[in-house]
N, C-alpha and C positions, 0 to 999 in steps of 0.2 A: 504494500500500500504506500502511495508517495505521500510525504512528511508533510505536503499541506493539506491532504486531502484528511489523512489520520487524524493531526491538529484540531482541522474544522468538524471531525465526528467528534470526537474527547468535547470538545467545545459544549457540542451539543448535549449529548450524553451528559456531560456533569454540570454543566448550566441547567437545563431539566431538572435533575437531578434537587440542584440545590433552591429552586426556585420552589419545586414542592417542598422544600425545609423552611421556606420563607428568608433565605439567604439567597445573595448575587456573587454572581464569580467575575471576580475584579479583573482574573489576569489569571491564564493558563501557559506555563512555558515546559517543548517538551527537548531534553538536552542528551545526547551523547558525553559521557563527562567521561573518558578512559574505557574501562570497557561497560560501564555501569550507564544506564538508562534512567533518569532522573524527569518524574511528572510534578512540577512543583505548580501547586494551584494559590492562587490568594483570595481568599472566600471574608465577604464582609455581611454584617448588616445592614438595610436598604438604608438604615439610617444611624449608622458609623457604630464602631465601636464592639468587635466579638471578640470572645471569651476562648483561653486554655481547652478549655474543656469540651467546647463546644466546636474546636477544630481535632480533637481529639475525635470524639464521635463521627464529626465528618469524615476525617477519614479513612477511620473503620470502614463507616459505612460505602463510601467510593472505592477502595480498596476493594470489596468484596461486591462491587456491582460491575468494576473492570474487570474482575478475575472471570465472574460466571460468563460476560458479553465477551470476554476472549479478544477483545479488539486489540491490545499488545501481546502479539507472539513470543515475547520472551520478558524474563523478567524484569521489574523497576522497581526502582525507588518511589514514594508518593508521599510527598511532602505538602502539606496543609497549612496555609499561617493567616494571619491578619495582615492586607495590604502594609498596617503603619502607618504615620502619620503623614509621612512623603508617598503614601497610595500615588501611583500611574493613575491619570488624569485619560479617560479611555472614551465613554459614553456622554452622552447628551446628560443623562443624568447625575455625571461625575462633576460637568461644569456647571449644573444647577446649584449643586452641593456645595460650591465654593462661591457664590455668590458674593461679590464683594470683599475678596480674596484675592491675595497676590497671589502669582502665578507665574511658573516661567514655560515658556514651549521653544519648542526646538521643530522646523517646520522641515515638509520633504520638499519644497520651493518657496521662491522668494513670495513675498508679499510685501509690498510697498518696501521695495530695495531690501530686503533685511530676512535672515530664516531664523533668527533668534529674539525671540521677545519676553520683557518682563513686564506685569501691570496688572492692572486689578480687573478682573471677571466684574463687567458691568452687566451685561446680561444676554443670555441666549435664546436666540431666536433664529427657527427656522433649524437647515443647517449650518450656520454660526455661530462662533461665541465672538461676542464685541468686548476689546481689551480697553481701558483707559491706562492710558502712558502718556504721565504728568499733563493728565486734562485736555488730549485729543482722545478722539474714541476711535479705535482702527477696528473693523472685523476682519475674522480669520475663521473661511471656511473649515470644519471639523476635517472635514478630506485633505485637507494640504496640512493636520498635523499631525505629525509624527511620534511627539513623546510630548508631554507637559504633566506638569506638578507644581504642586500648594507649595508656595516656599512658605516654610513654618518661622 
């Protein structure tokens, strides 16, 4: 199975998965790390803030919903955690969540001369989120960004 295709099932499969728990999957990364197979998931509450314990169970319970669906042919690793305070800035609803939040993005093309920006999530709308940077407001379509995060 090719590695984006597999990705995009795991996606599915544990995004489902955690949505019936009333959890959201922040960030799924799958890694070749030596000869070891590493599934490390970031699982949050829709409204910040999950517990030890409650990624423990998760992922028992993922662990043994991969095993029986057989979708990895050989063995992994399956690591479960809380995004963190520096959580990847992913979905529509991750820049809701920062509302009036600094923010830095790092862009896959330029936008108004520039692929790196800092500035406060003024609001989202549509597919964009509109940054104020020192009291202009720029938008930056969600599709031209690549990585951003809540500078804490």
């Amino acid at each position: 199975m090719y590695k984006t295709k597999l990705i995009d099932e795991l996606r599915v499969i544990i995004g489902d998965y955690l949505a019936s728990e009333g959890k959201e999957l922040v960030d799924l990364t799958y890694r070749h790390e030596g000869r070891n197979i590493f599934l490390r998931i970031l699982v949050d509450n829709p409204e910040g803030g999950i517990k030890l314990d409650e990624c423990t169970y998760l992922s028992e319970a993922m662990g043994n919903i991969l095993d029986e669906r057989g979708i990895l042919e050989q063995q992994f690793i399956l690591e479960v955690s809380s995004p963190g305070l520096d959580r990847p800035l992913v979905s529509k609803s991750d820049f809701l969540r920062c509302l009036n939040k600094k923010a830095k993005f790092f862009l896959r093309e330029l936008v108004n001369g520039k692929v790196e920006w800092d500035g406060i999530i003024s609001k989202v709308e549509g597919d964009s989120v509109y940054v104020d940077i020192n009291g202009n407001l720029s938008q930056i379509p969600l599709s031209k960004i690549n990585k951003a995060k809540q500078i804490i």
